[in-house]
N, C-alpha and C positions, 0 to 999 in steps of 0.2 A: 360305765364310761362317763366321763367326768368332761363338758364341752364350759366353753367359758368364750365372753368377746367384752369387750369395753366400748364405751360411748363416753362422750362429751356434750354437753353443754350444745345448743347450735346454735348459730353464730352467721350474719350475712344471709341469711335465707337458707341457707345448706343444712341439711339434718347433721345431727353430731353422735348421729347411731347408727348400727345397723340393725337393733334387735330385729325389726320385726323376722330379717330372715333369718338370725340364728336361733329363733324361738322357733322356726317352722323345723329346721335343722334337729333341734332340740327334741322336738316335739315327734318328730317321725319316726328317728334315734331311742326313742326313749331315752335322751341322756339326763343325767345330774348335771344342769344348766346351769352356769353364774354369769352372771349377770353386771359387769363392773362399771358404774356409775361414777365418772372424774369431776369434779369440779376446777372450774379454771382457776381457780385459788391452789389448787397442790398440783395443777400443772404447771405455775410457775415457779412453787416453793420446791419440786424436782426435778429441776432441768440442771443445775449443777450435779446432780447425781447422775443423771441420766447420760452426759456429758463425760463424766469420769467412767461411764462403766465402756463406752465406745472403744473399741480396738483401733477407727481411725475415722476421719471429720468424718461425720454425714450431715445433708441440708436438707433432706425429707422433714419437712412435722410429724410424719408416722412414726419418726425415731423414738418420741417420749411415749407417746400411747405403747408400743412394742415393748417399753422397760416397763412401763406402769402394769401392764399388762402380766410381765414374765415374773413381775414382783407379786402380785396374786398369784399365779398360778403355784409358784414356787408354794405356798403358804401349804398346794393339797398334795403337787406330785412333784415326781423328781424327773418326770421324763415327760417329754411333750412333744407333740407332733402339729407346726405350724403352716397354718397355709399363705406365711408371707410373700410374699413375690409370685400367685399365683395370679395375679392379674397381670403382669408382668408376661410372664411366661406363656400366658396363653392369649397376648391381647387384649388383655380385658376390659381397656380401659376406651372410651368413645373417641379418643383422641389418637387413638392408634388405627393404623392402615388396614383393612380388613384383608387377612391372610388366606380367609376361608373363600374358595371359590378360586382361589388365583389357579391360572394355567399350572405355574409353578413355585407351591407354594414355600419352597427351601427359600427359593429365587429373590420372593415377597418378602417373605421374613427376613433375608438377611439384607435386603435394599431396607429395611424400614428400623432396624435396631441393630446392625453391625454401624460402629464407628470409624475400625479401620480397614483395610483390606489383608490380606495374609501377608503380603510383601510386607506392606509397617510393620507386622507383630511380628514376623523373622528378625527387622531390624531394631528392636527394642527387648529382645528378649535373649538371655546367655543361650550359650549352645547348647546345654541339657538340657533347653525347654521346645528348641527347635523340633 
């Protein structure tokens, strides 16, 4: 099994990796770990690529590290299974509302990352999607 993560440069105080835990990952897994090391010199020289490869805007910085990233991988396999948006999806981040514990946690969750209510999405969306 073939496991891979990228890092940057750090930058402000903030680490610009996360090896240590995907080396523990790695390590547990027994995977064939890589390890991809960016410098902010070809972060900048591919952001016009990264740019062109988008299906439509995004204003994350995680957007170039994910191309940099799927541009390695690409190099070993043709199929990849990513844990993008899993912080996302489970909360993961300190800045989100803790869902766990709530009375009702549907409740919590959709008070804390729905933006519309169902009523809007009926009135912006054709009748096949209704």
């Amino acid at each position: 099994l073939l496991t891979f993560s990228i890092g940057f440069e750090d930058a402000g105080g903030e680490r610009g990796d996360e090896f240590q835990y995907s080396d523990l990952i790695a390590e547990r897994y027994h995977t064939r770990h890589h390890r991809l090391r960016i410098g902010e010199h070809e972060v900048i020289e591919q952001l016009p690529a990264a740019f062109r490869a988008m299906s439509e805007p995004m204003v994350s910085h995680d957007c170039i590290a994910f191309y940099l990233l799927a541009r390695e991988v690409s190099k070993h396999c043709k199929v990849v299974q990513s844990g993008q948006g899993a912080d996302e999806l489970f909360a993961g981040y300190h800045w989100y509302p803790k869902v766990d514990g709530a009375d009702d946690a549907f409740a919590a969750y959709r008070a804390a990352f729905f933006d519309r209510d169902h009523e809007e999405y009926l009135a912006t969306v054709g009748e096949r999607f209704r």
